[in-house]
FITOR-27371 format. One record per residue (C-alpha): residue number from 1; chain; x, y, z. Coordinates in nm, 3 decimals, always signed. Each point is the difference from the previous one (the first is absolute). Example, Ala and Ser with C-alpha at 12.3 -4.5 7.8 and 13.67 -1.06 7.14 Angstrom:
<nulos>
1 A +1.230 -0.450 +0.780 $
2 A +0.137 +0.344 -0.066 $
</nulos>
This chain:
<nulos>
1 A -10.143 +12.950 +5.086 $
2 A -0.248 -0.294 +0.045 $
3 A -0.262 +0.203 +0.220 $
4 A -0.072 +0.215 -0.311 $
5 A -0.194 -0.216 -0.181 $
6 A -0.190 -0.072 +0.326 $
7 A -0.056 +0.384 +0.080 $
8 A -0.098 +0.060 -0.332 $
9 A -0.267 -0.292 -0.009 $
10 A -0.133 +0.120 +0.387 $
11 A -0.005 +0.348 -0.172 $
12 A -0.206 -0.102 -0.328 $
13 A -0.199 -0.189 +0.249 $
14 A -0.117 +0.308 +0.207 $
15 A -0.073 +0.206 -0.306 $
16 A -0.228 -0.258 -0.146 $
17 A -0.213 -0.066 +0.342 $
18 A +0.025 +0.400 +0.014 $
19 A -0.142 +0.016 -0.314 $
20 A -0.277 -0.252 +0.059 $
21 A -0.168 +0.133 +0.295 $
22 A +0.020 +0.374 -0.113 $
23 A -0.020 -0.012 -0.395 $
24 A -0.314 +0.219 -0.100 $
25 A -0.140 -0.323 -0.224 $
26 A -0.066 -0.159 +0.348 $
27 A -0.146 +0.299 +0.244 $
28 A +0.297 +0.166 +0.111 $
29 A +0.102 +0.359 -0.010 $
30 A +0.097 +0.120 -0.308 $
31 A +0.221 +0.287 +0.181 $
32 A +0.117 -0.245 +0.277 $
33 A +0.119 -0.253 -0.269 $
34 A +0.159 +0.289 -0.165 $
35 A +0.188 +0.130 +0.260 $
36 A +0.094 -0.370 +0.098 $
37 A +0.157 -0.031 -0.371 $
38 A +0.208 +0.300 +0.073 $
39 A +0.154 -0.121 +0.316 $
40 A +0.087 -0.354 -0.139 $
41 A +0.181 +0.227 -0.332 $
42 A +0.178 +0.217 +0.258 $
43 A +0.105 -0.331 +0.203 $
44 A +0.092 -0.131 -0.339 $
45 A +0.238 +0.257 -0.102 $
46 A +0.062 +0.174 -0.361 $
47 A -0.047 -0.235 -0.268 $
48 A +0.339 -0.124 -0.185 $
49 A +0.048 +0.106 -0.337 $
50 A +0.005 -0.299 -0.302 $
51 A +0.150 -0.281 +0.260 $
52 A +0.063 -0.362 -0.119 $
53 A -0.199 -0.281 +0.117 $
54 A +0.300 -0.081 +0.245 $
55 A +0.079 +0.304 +0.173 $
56 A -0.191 +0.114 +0.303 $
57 A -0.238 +0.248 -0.045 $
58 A -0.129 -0.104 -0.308 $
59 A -0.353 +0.048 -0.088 $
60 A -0.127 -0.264 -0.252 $
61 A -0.286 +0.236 -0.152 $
62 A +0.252 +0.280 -0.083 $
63 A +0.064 -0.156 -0.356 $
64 A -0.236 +0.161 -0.297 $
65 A -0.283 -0.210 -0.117 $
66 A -0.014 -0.106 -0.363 $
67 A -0.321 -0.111 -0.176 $
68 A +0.036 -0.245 -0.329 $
69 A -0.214 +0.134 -0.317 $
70 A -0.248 -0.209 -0.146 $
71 A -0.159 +0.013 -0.351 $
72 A -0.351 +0.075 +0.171 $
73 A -0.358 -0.176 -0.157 $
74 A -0.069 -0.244 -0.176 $
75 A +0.276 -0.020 -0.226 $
76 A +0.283 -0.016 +0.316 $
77 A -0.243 -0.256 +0.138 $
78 A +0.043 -0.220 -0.317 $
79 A +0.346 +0.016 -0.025 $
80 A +0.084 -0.112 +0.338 $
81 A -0.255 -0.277 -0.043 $
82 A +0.187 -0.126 -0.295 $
83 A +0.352 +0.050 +0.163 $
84 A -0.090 -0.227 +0.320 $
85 A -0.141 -0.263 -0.280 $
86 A +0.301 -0.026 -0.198 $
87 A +0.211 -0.068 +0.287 $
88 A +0.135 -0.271 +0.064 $
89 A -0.145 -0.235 +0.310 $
90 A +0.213 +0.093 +0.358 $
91 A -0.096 -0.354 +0.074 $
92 A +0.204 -0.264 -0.221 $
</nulos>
């Protein structure tokens, strides 16, 4: 059980010098780098379905991405401005 992190890290390790020397943004093929994506996802296997953190196979970018709402303009740039100056110092 304690090669996986290593073959996992030597994995990551090819794909990202893979990606360097054939990513379109730097010259290379764009159907080369293409097909090279689609062998490292076949080598990869199907992707795991909603996987904690802990279990193998999990893919940290599976999670949905929320965004925060704020008041937009002037008036939501006001009211944070006087929110960080009635707070108290974080230095005492």
């Amino acid at each position: 059980m304690s090669h996986e992190p290593d073959r996992e890290a030597r994995e990551r390790a090819e794909f990202r010098a893979f990606v360097r020397e054939h990513h379109p943004d730097v010259g290379g093929d764009p159907q080369e780098f293409l097909a090279g994506l689609a062998r490292f996802r076949e080598a990869r296997g199907p992707r795991s379905t909603r996987q904690g953190p802990d279990e193998p196979g999990h893919d940290r970018y599976d999670a949905p991405v929320y965004f925060a709402a704020r008041e937009p303009g002037v008036v939501g740039r006001v009211k944070r401005w006087r929110q960080r100056r009635r707070r108290p110092p974080r230095v005492r």
